[in-house]
C-alpha positions in Angstrom: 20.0 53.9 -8.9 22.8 56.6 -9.7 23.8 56.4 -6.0 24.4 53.0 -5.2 26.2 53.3 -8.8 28.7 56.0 -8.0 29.3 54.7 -4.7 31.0 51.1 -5.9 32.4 53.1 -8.9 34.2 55.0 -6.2 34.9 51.9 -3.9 35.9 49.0 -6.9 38.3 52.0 -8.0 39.4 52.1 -4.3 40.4 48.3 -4.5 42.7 49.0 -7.3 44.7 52.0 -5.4 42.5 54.7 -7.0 41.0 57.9 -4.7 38.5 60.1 -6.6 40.5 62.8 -8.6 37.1 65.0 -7.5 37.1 64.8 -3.8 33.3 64.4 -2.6 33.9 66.6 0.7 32.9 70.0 0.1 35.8 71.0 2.3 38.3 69.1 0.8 37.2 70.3 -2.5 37.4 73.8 -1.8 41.1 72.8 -0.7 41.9 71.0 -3.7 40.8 73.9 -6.1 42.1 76.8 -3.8 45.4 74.9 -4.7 45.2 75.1 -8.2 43.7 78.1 -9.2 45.9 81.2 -9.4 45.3 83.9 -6.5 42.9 86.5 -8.4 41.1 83.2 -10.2 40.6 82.3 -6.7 39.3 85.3 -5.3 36.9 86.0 -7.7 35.2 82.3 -8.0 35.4 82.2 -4.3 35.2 85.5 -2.5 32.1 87.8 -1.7 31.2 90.9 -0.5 32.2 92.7 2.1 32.8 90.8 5.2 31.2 87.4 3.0 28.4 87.3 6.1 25.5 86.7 3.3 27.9 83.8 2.5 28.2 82.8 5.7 24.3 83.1 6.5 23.7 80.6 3.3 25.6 77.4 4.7 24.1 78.3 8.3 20.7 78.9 7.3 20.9 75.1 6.0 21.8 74.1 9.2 18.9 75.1 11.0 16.8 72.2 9.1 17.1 68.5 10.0 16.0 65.6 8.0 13.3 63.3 9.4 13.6 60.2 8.0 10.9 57.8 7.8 11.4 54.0 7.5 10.4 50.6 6.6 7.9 52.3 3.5 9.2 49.7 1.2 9.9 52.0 -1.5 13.1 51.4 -3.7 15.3 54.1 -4.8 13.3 57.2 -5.8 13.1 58.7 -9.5 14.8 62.1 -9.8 13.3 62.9 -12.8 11.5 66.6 -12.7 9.5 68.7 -15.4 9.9 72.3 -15.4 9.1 74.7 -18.6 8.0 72.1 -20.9 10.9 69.7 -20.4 12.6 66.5 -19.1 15.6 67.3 -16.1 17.3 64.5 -15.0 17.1 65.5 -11.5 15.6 68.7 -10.0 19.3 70.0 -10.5 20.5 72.7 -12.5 23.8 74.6 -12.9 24.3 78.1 -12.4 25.5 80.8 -14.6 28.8 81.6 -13.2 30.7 84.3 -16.0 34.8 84.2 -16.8 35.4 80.8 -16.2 38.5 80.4 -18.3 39.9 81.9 -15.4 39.3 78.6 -13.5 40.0 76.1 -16.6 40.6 77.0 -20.5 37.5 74.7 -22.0 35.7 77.2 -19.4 31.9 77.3 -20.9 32.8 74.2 -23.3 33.3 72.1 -20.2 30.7 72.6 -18.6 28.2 72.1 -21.5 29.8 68.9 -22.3 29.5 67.5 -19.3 25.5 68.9 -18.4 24.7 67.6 -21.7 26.0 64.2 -20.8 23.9 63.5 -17.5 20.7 65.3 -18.6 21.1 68.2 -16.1 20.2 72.0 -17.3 23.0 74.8 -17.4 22.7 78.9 -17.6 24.9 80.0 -20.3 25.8 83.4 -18.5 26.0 86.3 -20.0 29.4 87.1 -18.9 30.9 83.9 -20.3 34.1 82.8 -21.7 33.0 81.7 -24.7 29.8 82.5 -26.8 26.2 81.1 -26.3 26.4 79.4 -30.1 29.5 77.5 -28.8 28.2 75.8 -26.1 24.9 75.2 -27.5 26.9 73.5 -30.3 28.6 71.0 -27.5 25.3 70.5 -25.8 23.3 69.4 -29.1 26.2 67.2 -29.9 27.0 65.8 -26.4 22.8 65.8 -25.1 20.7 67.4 -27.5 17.2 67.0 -25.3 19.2 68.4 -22.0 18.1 72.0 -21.4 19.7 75.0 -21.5 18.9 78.8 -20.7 20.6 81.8 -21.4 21.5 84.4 -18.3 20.6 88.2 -19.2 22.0 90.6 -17.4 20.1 93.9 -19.1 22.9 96.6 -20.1 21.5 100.3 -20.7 21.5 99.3 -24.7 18.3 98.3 -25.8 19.4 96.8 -29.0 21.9 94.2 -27.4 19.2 93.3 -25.3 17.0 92.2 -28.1 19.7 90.5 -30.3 20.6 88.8 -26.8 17.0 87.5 -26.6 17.3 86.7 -30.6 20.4 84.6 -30.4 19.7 82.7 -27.1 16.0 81.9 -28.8 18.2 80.7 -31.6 20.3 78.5 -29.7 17.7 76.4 -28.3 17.2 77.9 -25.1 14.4 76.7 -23.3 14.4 80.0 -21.3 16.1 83.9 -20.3 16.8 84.1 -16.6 17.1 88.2 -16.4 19.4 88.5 -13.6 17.7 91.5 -11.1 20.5 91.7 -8.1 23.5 92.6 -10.5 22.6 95.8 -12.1 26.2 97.1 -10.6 28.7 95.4 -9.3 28.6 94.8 -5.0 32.0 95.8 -3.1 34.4 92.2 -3.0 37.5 93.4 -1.1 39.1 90.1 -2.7 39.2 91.7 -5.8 39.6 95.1 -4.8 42.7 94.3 -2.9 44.2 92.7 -5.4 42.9 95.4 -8.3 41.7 92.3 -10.4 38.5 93.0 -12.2 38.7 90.1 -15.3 36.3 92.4 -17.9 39.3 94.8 -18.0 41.5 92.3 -19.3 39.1 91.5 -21.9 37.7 88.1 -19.9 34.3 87.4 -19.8 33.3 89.5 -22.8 32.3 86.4 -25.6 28.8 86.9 -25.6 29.4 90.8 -26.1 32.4 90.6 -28.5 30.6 88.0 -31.1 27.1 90.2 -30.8 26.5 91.9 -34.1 24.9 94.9 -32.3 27.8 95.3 -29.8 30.0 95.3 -32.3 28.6 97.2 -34.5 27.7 100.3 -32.1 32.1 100.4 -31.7 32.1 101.6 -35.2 30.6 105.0 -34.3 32.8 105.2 -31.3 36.1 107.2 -31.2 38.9 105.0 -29.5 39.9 107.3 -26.4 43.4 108.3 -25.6 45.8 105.9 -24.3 47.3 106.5 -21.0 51.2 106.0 -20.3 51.3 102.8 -18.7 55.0 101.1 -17.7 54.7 97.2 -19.7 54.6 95.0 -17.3 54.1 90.8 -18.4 50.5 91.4 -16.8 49.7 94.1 -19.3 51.4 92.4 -22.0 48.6 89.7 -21.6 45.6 92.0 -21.3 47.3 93.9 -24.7 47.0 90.2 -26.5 43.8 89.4 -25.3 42.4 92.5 -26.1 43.9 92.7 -29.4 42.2 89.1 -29.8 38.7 90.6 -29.0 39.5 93.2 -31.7 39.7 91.3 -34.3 43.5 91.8 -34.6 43.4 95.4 -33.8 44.4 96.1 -30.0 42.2 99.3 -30.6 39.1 98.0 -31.5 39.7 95.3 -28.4 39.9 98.3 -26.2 37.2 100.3 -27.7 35.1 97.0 -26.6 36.4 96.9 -23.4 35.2 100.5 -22.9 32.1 100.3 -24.2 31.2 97.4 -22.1 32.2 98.9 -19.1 30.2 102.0 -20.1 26.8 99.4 -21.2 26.8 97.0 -18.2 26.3 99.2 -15.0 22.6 99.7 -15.5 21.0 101.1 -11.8 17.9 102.2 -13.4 16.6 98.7 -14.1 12.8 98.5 -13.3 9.7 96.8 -13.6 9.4 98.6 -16.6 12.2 96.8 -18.4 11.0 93.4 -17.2 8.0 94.1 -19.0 9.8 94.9 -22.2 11.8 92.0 -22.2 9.0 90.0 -21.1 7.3 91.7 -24.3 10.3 90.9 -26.7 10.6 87.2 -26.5 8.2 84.1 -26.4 10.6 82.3 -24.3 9.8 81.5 -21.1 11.1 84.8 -18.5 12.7 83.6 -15.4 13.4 86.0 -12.9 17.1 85.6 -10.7 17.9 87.2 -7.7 14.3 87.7 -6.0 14.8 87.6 -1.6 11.0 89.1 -1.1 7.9 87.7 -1.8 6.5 91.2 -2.7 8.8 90.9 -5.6 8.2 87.3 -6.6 4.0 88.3 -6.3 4.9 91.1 -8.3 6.8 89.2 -11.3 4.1 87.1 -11.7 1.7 89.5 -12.4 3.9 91.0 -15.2 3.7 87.3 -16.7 7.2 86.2 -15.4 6.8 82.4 -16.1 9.2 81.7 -12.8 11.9 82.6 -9.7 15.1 82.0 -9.1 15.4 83.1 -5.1 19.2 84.0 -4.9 21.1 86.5 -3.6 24.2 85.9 -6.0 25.9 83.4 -3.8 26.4 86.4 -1.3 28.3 88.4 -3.6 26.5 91.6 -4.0 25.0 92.5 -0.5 27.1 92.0 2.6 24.5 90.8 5.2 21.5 89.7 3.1 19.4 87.1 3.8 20.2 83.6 3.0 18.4 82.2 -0.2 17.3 79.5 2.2 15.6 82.1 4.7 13.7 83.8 1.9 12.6 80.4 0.3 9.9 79.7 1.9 7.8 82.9 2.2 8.5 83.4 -1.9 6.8 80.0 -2.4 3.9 80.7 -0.4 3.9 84.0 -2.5 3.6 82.8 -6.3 1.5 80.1 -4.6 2.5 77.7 -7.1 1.5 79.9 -10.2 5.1 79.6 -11.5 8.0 77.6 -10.6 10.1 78.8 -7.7 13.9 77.7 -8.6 17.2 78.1 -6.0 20.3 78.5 -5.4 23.1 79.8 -3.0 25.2 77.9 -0.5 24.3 74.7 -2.0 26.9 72.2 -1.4 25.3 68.3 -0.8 22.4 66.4 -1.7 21.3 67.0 1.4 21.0 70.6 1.2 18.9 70.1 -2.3 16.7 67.8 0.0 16.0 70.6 2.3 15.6 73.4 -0.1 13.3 71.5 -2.6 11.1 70.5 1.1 11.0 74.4 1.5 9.1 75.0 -1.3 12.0 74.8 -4.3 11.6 73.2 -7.7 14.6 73.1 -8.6 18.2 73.8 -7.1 21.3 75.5 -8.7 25.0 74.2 -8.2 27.7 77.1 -8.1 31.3 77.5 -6.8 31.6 73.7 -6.4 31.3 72.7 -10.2 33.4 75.3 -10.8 36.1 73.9 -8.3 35.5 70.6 -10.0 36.1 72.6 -13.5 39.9 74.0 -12.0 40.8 70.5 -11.3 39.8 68.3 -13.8 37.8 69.9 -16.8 34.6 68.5 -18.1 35.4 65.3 -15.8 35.2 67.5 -12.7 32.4 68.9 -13.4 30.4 65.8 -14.2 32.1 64.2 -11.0 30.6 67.2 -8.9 27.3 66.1 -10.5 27.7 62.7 -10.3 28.0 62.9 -6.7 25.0 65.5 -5.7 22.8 63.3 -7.8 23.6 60.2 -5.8 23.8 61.6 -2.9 20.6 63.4 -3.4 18.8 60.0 -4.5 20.8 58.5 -1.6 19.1 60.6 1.2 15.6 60.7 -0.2 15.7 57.0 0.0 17.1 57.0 3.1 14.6 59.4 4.5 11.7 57.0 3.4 10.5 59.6 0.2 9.6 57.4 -3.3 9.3 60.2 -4.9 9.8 63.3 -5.8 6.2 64.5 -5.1 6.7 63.0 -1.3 9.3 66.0 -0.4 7.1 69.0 2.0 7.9 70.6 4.5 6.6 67.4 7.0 10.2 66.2 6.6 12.1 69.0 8.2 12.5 70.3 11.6 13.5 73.8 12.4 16.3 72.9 14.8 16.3 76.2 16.2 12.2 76.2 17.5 11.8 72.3 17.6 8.7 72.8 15.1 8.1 71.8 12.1 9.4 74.1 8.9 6.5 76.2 7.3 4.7 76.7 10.6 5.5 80.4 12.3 8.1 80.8 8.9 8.8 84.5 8.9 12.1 84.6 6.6 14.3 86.3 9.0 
């Protein structure tokens, strides 16, 4: 009963002259962080690209489904317990990979481990994180050690980091490699570009590179280039320090990372071909992120992908893309239940998890929010923005007349647009 639980939490505290330090309005969250997060941390958690209209068209695209609510079915609050890949989820919940989150609060990847761990909810590790995979498996055995966690790949155009990236999240207890498909450069973000803020040149972002044996070892064999006259400025300064702190102590060997990561990560040419390899190298189970078509998903499958994550990077590489919402259901009927179809992508209430996991969804991915609960308060924001999408998640099932878990189809949605119900005439427009 985690909802009724938060709730008078929330209200006792509200007795005593207490408000929530984690606002529960999406809006007002958004406000709260935008307030304390620097400009560039804030453009690059929240912006997207081009004109943010794939942004926009996730949050609408959830508002073209309303709840139907049953009542008097005498069931009491529903179990959110979910299996998926072998093992017990707290709730059919998980939270994204999100990379260079230092820039939002300096436990960054710690955080956020600490506080899935303690409420039983999986996390991606991403593969452009602040601090390395071993780390924040170490908080998560220590914290939760039965909680899941998986490791984001995105595949650079080295083979061998690939394999000791598959190695090292295999050793970490992963209990799965999402290979991140929509990424393989990165999509135009006039946030960032107007500002000239790209984090991985300051040396952010990097610790799953920078404490890789292979990485590191390929800078041996690679001349440091020649420096260019740059005025000092304190912004430089910084990037000097950090990078000399990737380095080892020498700023040279920071930059020589720097430059070989931006020479490894751009990788265009990714295929089928490569999903089949790294399908190949590793026994974990091989999720696949950033799947919009069900051609693709059908695809996958056949190649022995064991699921899907339908995402289109929370609108951040293709201005005017489909929302993740929109594409759900025709990617379902695709793997046709084969594998498990996962989420994410606009997701801000329990509400919206209701709607997505009724179209088809096994599980749903938190994003930007957690990490506006990360800027304001740490690991407690984080488990505050869970706390609250858990109960209001259980809240609205119960209130809808669902028991379970199993109960949730399409039969409790209307498509407000056509007046019918969901998965009838669905083309994924």
């Amino acid at each position: 009963m985690i909802g009724r639980r938060i709730q008078q939490k929330i209200y006792l505290e509200g007795l005593l002259g207490k408000k929530p330090v984690i606002p529960t309005r999406p809006d007002a969250l958004e406000r709260a962080a935008r307030r304390r997060m620097s400009r560039r941390a804030w453009a690059y958690v929240a912006g997207g690209a081009g004109l943010e209209r794939t942004m926009a068209r996730n949050r609408a695209a959830f508002d073209r489904y309303a709840l139907r609510p049953r009542m008097l079915r005498g069931a009491g609050p529903p179990s959110l317990e979910a299996g998926l890949f072998g093992q017990r989820w707290a709730a059919p919940l998980f939270l994204c990979p999100i990379g260079v989150l230092e820039l939002a609060h300096p436990d960054a990847d710690l955080a956020v481990a600490r506080a899935a761990a303690g409420r039983g909810v999986p996390v991606i590790f991403s593969n452009q994180s602040s601090r390395p995979i071993e780390a924040a498996a170490g908080v998560m055995d220590a914290v939760g050690p039965d909680t899941p966690r998986f490791f984001q790949l995105y595949h650079p155009t080295e083979r061998r980091v690939v394999e000791s990236f598959l190695r090292r999240a295999e050793s970490a207890g992963c209990a799965g490699v999402v290979l991140t498909v929509d990424t393989v450069q990165l999509g135009w973000r006039p946030r960032d570009l107007d500002l000239g803020h790209l984090p991985f040149l300051e040396g952010r972002g990097l610790a799953q590179y920078v404490t890789d044996p292979e990485f590191m070892g390929s800078l041996e064999n690679s001349p440091e280039g020649p420096s260019p006259r740059i005025r000092p400025s304190p912004s430089l300064l910084k990037t000097m320090l950090a990078l000399r702190r990737l380095g080892g102590g020498s700023l040279g060997r920071g930059r020589r990372a720097v430059q070989s990561f931006v020479a490894t990560y751009s990788f265009p040419e990714l295929s089928w071909d490569d999903v089949r390899r790294v399908r190949e190298a590793t026994a974990l189970p091989l999720l696949l992120k950033g799947i919009l078509h069900p051609e693709d998903a059908a695809r996958a499958v056949e190649l022995g992908v064991d699921g899907i994550v339908v995402s289109n990077h929370g609108g951040r590489q293709v201005d005017g893309a489909i929302s993740s919402l929109e594409a759900l259901p025709q990617v379902a009927r695709a793997v046709g239940g084969r594998v498990p179809v996962l989420m994410d992508g606009g997701v801000r209430t329990g509400a919206d998890v209701v709607k997505a996991l009724a179209l088809g969804a096994r599980a749903v991915g938190i994003g930007r929010p957690y990490v506006y609960g990360l800027a304001l308060a740490g690991a407690e924001g984080v488990g505050a923005i869970i706390d609250h999408m858990m109960a209001e998640l259980e809240l609205t099932l119960a209130l809808s007349g669902v028991a379970g878990l199993e109960e949730v189809d399409p039969d409790i949605l209307l498509e407000e647009r056509t007046g019918q119900e969901t998965m009838e005439g669905m083309d994924g427009r």
